[in-house]
N, C-alpha and C positions, 0 to 999 in steps of 0.2 A: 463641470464633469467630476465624478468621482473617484476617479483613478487620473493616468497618466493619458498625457494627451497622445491617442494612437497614431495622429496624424504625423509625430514628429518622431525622430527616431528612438528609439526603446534604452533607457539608460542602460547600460553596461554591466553585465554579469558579472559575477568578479569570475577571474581567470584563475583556477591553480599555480600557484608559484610555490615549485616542492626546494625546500632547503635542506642539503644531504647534509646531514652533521657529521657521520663518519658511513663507511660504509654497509650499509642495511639499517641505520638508523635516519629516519626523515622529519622535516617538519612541514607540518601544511595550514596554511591561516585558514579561518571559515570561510566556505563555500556560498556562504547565505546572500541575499541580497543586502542583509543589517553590515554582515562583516562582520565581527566581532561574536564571541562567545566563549563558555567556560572550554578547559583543557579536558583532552583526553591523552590516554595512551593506551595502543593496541599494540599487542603481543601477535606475532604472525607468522607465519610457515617465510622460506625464502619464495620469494618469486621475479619476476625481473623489471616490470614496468611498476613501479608504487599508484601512477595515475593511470591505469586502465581501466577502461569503461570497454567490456565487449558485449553485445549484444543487449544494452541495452543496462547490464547491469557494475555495479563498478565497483571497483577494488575497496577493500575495509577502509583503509584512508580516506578515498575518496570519500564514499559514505558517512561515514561521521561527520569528517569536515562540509558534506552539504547539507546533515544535520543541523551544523552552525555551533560547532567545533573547533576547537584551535589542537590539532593532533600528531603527537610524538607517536610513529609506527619504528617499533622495533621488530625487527626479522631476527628468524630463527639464528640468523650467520653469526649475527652480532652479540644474540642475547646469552651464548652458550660461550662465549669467553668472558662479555664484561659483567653478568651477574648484576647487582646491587648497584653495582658502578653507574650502569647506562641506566636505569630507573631514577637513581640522584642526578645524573646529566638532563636525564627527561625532563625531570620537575624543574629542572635551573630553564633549561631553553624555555617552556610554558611561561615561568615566572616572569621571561625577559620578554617575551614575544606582546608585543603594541597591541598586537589583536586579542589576546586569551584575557577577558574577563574575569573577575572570584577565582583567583589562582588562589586563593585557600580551597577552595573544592574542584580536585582535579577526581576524574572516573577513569578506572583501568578494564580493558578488555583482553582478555587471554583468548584466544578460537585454537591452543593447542593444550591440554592439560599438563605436558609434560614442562611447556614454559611456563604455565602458571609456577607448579611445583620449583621451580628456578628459581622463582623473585617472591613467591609469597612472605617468607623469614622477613623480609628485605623492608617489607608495607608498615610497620610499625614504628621505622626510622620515617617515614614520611607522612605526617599527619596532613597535608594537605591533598593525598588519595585519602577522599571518604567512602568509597563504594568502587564495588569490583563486578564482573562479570566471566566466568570461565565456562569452555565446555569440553564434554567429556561423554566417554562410552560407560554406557550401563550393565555394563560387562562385570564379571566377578573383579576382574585386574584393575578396574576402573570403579572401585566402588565408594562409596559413601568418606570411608576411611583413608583412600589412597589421595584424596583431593585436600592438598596443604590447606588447613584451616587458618582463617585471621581475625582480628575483632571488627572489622568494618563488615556493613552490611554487602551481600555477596549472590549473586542471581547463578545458579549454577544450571547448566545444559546439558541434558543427560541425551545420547541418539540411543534406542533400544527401547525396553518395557518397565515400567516402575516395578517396585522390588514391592514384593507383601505387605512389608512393612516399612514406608518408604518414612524416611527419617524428619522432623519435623523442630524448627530453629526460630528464635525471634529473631534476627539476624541473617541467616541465609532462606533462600528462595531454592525452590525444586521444581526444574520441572522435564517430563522425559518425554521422548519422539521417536513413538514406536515404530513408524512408517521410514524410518531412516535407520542406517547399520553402523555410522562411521560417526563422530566429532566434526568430521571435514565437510559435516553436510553443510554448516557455516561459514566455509571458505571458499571462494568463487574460484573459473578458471581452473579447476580438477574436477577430475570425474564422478564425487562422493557428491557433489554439491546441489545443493536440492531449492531451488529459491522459496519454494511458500513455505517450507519449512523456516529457513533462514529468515523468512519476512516477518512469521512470527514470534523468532524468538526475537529479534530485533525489537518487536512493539513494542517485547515485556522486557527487553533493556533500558529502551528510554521510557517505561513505564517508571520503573524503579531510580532510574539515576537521574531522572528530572527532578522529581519530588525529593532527592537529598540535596542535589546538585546547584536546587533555585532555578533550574532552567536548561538550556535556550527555552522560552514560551515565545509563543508566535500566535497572531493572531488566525487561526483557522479559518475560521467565519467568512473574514477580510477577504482569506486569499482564494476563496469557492468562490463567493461570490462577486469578485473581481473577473474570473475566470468563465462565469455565465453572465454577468454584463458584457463581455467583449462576443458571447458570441450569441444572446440576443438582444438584448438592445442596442449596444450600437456595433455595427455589421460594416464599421468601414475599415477594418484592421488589414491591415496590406504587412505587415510583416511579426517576428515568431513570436509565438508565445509556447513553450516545448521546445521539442528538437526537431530535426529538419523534417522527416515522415511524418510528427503531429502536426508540425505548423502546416505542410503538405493539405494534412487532409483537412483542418480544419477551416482553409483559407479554401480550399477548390471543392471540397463534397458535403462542405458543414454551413460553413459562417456565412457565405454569399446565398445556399439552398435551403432554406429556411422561409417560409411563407411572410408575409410581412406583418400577421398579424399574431406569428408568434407568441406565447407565452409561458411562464412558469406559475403553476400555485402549489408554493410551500405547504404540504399536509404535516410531517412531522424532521425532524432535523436530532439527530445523536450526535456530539461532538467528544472522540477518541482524544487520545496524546500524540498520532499521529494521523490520524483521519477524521473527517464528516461523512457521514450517512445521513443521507435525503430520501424521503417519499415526498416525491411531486406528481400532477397531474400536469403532463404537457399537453398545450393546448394549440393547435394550429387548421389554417385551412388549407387541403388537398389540392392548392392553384395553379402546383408546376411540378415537375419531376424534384422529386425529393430523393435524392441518389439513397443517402444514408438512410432511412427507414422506409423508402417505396421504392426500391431499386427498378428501374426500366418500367414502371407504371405511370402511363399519365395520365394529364391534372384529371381528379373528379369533383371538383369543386365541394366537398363534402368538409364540413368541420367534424374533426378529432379530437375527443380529450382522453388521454390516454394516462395512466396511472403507470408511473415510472419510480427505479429506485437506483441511486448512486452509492457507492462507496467510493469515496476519494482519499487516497494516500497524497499527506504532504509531508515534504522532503523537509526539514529547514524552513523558510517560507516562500518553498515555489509548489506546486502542484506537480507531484510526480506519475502520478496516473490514475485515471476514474475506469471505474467499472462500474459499466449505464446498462440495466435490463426493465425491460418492459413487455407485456403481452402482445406480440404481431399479432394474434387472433383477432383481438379487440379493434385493430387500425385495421386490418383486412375486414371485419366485418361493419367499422361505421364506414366505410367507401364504399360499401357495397358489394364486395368481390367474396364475401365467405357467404353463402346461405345459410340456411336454419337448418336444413338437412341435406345430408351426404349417402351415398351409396354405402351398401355393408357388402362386403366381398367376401363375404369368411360364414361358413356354415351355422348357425344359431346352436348354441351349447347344448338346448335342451331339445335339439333333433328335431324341430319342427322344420316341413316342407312348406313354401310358399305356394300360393295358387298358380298352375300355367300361367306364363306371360306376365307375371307378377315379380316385385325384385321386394327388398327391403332396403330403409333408410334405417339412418340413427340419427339420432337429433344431436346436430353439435355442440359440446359441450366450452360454449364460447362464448362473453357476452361482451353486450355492444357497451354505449357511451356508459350503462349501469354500471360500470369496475369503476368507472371515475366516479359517479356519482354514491356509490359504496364506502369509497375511500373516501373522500367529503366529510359525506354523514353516512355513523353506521348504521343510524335506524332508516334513512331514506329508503333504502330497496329491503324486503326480506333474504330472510339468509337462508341455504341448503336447497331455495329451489331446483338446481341443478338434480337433487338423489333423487325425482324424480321422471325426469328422463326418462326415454324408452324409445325401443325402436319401432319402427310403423310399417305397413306395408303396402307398396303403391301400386 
């Protein structure tokens, strides 16, 4: 077997074990399954729990550290008395901690510009901070000029509109989020907070502070398709993989509902810094209710190959969440349930009246098993037959 044997009980997550150093400053070991990895230190508003996880999403701490981070958070409480102080405290705790990896390259996160501006001076005393990250309003008050400049490379997060003439550095990184008004849209647990925003500037953090940092690298590849062995080839997983509503659903409407002769064919695979993207053609036969993609439809014994596409977010090396889309047209119509044509209910644009007792269709623009077999080979099917379509009348 290639993985871990499901039969027997799942090795042990590591647990958070948060170590208060003084009050609003923490430490937390990696959250990975490896254990171990380089330092960080995040800069952060005050707030009260450091390991919260609400709905799904979790505190900056958290996150790094299940990046597969070893992470000094300082809160606002503490960073506006000890300055420079608690930055050299930070670095000594990293250095000592069993877990933090290449404590010569530690990465600092600021999510408030005002605490950047505090400790920037400070970064030059500490050569083992190679690369920084802060964010900030693209506001006049918040501009290019107002954000403490340093010699390490530096990912900078503008919420607002890029300027005219937006400023251009070997060394620092720009980038603005017009769709957001606040800085805070990066801080969880307040009302500014905006997750696909925060998600992508996240990518383009650990885009930039891996490739200085040496890492955490993880095998991606590994950990997808670990995650689709467990749920189609072998189908005898009795406990989590996820949190309790995934393992939920994967164990009672996924893993067990799945036809037996199931399959995946890999068409193309893009591997991120923190993601995999799949085009696959999943392939199965229609021989039971299949909750998850034929809800309350039963068996029609019809074989399916369906042209599907994944993006998978991984956390550190677990699987934090997939987003799986696929064309229902295409499964409704190899079972048989979609026809070729449909009623038109809507008066024809160019005023034409149908004959008494006459209605009109339109040809649905939907196709069967040829979307898989498109994606295959391109030249298998012709392409654009669809523009010619047209409605008929019956």
């Amino acid at each position: 077997m290639p993985y871990n044997d499901i039969s027997q009980p799942p090795p042990p997550l590591p647990s958070p074990e948060l170590v208060e150093v003084i009050p609003g400053v923490s430490l937390l070991r990696p959250l990975s399954r490896r254990g171990t990895g380089p330092g960080m230190i995040v800069l952060t508003a005050d707030y009260e729990d450091p390991l919260a996880i609400k709905e799904g999403v979790p505190s900056p701490l958290v996150k790094w550290a299940e990046e597969g981070y070893a992470v000094v958070e300082i809160q606002a409480r503490a960073l506006q008395t000890g300055k420079g102080h608690l930055i050299r405290s930070a670095v000594e705790k990293l250095e000592a901690c069993e877990k933090c990896e290449s404590k010569n390259k530690i990465g600092l996160v600021a999510y408030d510009p005002s605490l950047w501006n505090l400790v920037a001076s400070t970064l030059s005393s500490h050569p083992s901070i190679v690369v920084a990250a802060v964010y900030a309003d693209a506001s006049h008050e918040a501009s290019f000029k107002s954000i403490a400049g340093v010699s390490i490379p530096v990912i900078r997060h503008f919420a607002g509109n890029a300027p005219a003439d937006p400023r251009k550095s070997e060394i620092v990184k720009e980038y603005y989020y017009p769709k957001v008004a606040s800085f805070k849209f990066a801080t969880p647990f307040q009302g500014s907070f905006h997750y696909n925003t925060e998600a992508i500037s996240h990518t383009r953090n650990l885009t930039l502070f891996k490739s200085i940092m040496g890492g955490p690298f993880f095998d991606l590849e590994s950990i997808w398709e670990e995650h689709t062995y467990y749920e189609f080839a072998d189908r005898s997983m009795t406990g989590g993989i996820g949190r309790t509503k995934l393992s939920h659903f994967y164990q009672h409407s996924f893993i067990f509902n799945n036809s037996a002769d199931t399959d995946l064919e890999l068409i193309s695979r893009t591997i991120g810094i923190d993601r995999v993207v799949d085009e696959f053609i999943f392939k199965f036969t229609h021989d039971q209710v299949i909750d998850w993609i034929l809800p309350g439809i039963p068996p029609t014994n019809k074989h399916v190959e369906v042209p599907f596409s994944a993006v998978v977010n991984i956390r550190g090396d677990r699987l934090y969440h997939e987003h799986i889309s696929w064309d229902q047209g295409s499964v409704l119509r190899q079972i048989g349930l979609l026809p070729e044509y449909l009623p038109f209910p809507y008066p024809l644009p160019d005023g034409k009246v149908t004959d008494d007792g006459h209605s009109v269709e339109y040809r649905v623009p939907v196709g069967g098993i040829e979307t898989a077999n498109k994606m295959r080979d391109r030249n298998k099917i012709p392409s654009n037959e669809m523009l010619e379509y047209k409605v008929r009348e019956t």
